[in-house]
C-alpha positions as CSV (number, residue, x, y, z in Angstrom):
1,X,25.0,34.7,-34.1
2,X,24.1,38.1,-32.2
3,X,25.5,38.5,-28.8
4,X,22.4,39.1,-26.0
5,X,23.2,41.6,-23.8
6,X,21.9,41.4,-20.8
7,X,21.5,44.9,-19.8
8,X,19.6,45.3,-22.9
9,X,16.2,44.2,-20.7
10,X,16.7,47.3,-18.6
11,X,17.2,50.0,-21.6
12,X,13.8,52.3,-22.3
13,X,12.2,53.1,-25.2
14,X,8.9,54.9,-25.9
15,X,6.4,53.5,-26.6
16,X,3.7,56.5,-26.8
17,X,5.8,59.7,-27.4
18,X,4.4,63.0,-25.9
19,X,5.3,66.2,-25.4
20,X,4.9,69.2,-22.7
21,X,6.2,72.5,-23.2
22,X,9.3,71.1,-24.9
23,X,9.7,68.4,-22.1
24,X,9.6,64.8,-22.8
25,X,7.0,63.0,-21.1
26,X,6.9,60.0,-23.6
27,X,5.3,57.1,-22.4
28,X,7.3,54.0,-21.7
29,X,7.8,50.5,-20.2
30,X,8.5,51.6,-16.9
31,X,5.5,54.6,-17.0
32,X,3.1,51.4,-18.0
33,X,4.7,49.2,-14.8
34,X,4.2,52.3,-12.5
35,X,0.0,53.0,-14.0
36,X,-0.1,49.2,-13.4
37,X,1.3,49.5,-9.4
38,X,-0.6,52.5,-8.7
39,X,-3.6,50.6,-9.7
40,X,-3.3,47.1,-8.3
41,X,-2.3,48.3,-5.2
42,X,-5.5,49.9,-4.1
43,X,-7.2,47.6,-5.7
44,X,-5.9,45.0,-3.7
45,X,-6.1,46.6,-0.7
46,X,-10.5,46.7,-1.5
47,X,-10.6,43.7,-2.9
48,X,-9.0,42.0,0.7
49,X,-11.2,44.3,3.3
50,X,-14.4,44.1,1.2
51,X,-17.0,42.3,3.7
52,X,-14.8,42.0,6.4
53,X,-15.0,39.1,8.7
54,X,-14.2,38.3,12.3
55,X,-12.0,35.2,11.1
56,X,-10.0,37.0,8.1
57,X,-9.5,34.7,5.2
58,X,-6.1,34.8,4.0
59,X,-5.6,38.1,2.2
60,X,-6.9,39.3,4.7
61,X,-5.2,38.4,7.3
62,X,-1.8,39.0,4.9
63,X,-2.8,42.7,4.9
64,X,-3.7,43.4,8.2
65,X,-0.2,41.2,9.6
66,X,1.2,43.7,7.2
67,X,0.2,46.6,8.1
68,X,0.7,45.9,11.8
69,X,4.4,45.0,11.0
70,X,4.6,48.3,9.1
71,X,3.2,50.4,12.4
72,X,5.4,48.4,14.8
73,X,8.1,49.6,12.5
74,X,7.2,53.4,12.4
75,X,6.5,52.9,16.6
76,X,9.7,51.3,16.9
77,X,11.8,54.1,14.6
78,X,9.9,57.4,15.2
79,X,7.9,56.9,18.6
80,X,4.3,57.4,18.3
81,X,4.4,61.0,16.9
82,X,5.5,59.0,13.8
83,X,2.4,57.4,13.0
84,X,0.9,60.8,11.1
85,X,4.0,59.7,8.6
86,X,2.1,55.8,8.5
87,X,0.5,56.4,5.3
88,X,3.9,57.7,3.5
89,X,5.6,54.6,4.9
90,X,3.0,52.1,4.5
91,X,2.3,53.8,0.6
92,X,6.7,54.0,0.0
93,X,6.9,50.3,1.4
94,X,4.3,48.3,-1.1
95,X,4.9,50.8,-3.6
96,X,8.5,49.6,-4.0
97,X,7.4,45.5,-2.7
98,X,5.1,45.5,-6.2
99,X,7.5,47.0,-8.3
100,X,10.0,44.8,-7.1
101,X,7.7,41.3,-7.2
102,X,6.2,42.6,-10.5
103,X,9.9,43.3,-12.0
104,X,10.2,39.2,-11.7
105,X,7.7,38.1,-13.8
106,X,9.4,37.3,-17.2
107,X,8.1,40.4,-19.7
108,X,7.6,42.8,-17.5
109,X,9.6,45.7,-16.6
110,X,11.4,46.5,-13.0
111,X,10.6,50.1,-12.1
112,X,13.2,50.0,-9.4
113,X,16.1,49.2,-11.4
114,X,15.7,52.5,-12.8
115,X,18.1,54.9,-11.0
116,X,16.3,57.6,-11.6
117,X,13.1,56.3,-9.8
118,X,15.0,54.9,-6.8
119,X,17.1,58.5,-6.2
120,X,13.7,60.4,-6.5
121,X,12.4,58.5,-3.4
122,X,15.6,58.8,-1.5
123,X,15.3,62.5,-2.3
124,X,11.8,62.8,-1.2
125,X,12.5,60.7,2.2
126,X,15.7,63.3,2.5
127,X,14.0,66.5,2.4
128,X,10.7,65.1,4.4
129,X,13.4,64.3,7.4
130,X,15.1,67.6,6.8
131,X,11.9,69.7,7.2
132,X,10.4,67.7,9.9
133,X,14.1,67.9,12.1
134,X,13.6,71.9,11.2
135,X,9.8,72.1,12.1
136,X,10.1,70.6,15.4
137,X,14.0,72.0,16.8
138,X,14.3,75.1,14.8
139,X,18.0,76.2,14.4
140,X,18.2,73.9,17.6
141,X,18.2,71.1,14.5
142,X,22.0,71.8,13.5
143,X,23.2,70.0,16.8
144,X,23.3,66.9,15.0
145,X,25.8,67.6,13.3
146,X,27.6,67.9,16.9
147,X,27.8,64.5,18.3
148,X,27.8,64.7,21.9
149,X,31.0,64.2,23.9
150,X,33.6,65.3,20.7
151,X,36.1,67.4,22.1
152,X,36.0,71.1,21.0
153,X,39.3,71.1,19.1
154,X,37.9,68.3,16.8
155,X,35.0,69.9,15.7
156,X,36.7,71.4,12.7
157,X,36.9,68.0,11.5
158,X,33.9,65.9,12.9
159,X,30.9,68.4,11.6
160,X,32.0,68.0,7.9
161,X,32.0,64.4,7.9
162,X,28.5,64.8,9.7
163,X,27.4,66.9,6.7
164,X,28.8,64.8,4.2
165,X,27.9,61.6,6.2
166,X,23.9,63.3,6.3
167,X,23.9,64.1,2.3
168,X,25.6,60.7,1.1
169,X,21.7,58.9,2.8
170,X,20.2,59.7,-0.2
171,X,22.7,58.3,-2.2
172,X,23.3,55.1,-0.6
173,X,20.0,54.9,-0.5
174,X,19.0,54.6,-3.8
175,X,22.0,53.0,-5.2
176,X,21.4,49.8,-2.8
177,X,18.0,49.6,-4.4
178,X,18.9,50.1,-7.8
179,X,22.1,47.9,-7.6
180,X,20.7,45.0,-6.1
181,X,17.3,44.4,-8.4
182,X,19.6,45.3,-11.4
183,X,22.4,42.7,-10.6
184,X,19.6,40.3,-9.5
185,X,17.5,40.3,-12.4
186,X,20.5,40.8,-14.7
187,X,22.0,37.0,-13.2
188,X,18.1,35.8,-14.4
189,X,18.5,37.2,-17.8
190,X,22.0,35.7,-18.4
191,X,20.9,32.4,-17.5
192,X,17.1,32.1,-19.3
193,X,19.4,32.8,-22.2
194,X,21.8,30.2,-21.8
195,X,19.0,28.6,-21.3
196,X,17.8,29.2,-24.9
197,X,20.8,29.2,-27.0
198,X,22.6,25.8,-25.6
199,X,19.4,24.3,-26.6
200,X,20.0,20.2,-25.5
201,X,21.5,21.4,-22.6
202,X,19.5,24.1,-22.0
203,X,17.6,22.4,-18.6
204,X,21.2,23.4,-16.8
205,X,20.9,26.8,-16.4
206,X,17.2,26.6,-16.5
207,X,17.5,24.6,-13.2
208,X,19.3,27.4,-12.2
209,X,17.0,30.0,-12.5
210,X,14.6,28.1,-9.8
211,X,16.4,28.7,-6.6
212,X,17.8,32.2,-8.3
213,X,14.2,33.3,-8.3
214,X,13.8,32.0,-5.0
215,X,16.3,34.0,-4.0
216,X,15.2,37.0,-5.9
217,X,11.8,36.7,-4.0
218,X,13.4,37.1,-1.0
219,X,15.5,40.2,-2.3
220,X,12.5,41.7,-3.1
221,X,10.9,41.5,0.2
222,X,13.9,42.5,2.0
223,X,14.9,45.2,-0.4
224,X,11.6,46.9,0.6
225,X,12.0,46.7,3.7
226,X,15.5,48.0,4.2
227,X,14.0,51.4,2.5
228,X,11.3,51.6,4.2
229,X,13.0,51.0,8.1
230,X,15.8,53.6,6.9
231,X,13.7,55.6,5.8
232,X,11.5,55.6,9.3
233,X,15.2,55.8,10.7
234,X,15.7,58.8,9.5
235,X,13.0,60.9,10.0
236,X,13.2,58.9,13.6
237,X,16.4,61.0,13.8
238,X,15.1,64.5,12.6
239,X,12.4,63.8,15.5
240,X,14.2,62.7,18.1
241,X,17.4,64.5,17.4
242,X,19.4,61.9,17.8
């Protein structure tokens, strides 16, 4: 009998192959999952403040408690010159919730446990906290890499670790997204197809997979969130300079 492999979920294929200017812009699992997000999200969002009342029913009350949690946040991280950056936190933050809920659903596709998609917001958050930190100090912006109170003769050795220390965020970043809906979902996949293939005993690992996608809930959530408050963080930082 064929082996399953487990990564196997996660590989891409086209499904609609295209073209542009010799670059491949082929249409695939992950592509469908993002038009999908892109679409529900708003969608929601109208669907819960349509006729709003004085006493919110439950979605939305969800939204608003949301929202208010995400302001709090950008408040909390970046002072209230941080909240012309709300609509880039509040947009990163669901955008990554719904792929990450939607990734759980057995047939669809987790956008975020594409590397590739979860370095290209790390980059993004990078170089919006490197221009804002340059906007608003000038040069003066290069003192972080200074921490205050270093001696002098140290300095040699402190402001490249800083350097590195600053350009390794966006790695770190994206590989604690990646990594954890990856190994999360791959631990579901392994043990649906136990699941399947020991057949009579099959309801052992499928009792498993409840409190595993229990768990995985609550990955997803908190997964979202830990981008989303390191990346107020760090543009906190670049405004603050500290």
């Amino acid at each position: 009998m064929k082996q399953h492999n487990p990564l196997e979920h996660f590989e891409l294929h086209p499904l609609i192959e295209l073209k542009l200017l010799g670059i491949d812009i082929s249409v695939n699992k992950a592509v469908i999952m993002m038009w999908i997000i892109c679409i529900l999200i708003p969608a929601l969002f109208m669907f819960a403040v349509r006729g709003r009342r004085m006493i919110p029913n439950r979605l939305q009350s969800l939204v608003e408690i949301s929202v208010e949690f995400l302001k709090n946040m950008v408040v909390e991280n970046m002072g209230k010159e941080g909240l012309r950056f709300f609509p880039f936190i509040a947009t990163l933050f669901f955008f990554i919730l719904f792929c990450n809920l939607l990734g759980i659903i057995p047939g669809s596709y987790t956008v975020t446990s594409q590397i590739i998609v979860t370095a290209l917001f790390a980059i993004i958050v990078f170089i919006i906290s490197q221009i804002v930190g340059l906007m608003k100090h000038r040069l003066r912006y290069f003192k972080i890499f200074v921490p205050e109170g270093v001696p002098k003769f140290i300095l040699p050795l402190i402001v490249p670790i800083e350097i590195v220390s600053m350009f390794a965020r966006p790695l770190s970043l994206s590989v604690r997204l990646f990594a954890n809906m990856t190994a999360g979902h791959t631990i579901l996949i392994v043990f649906f197809s136990m699941a399947i293939s020991l057949k009579y005993i099959g309801f052992i690992p499928f009792l498993v997979t409840v409190p595993l996608s229990g768990l995985e809930l609550f990955i997803a959530f908190i997964q979202a969130y830990i981008f989303t408050i390191l990346t107020c963080v760090y543009i906190g930082e670049a405004i603050k300079m500290h």
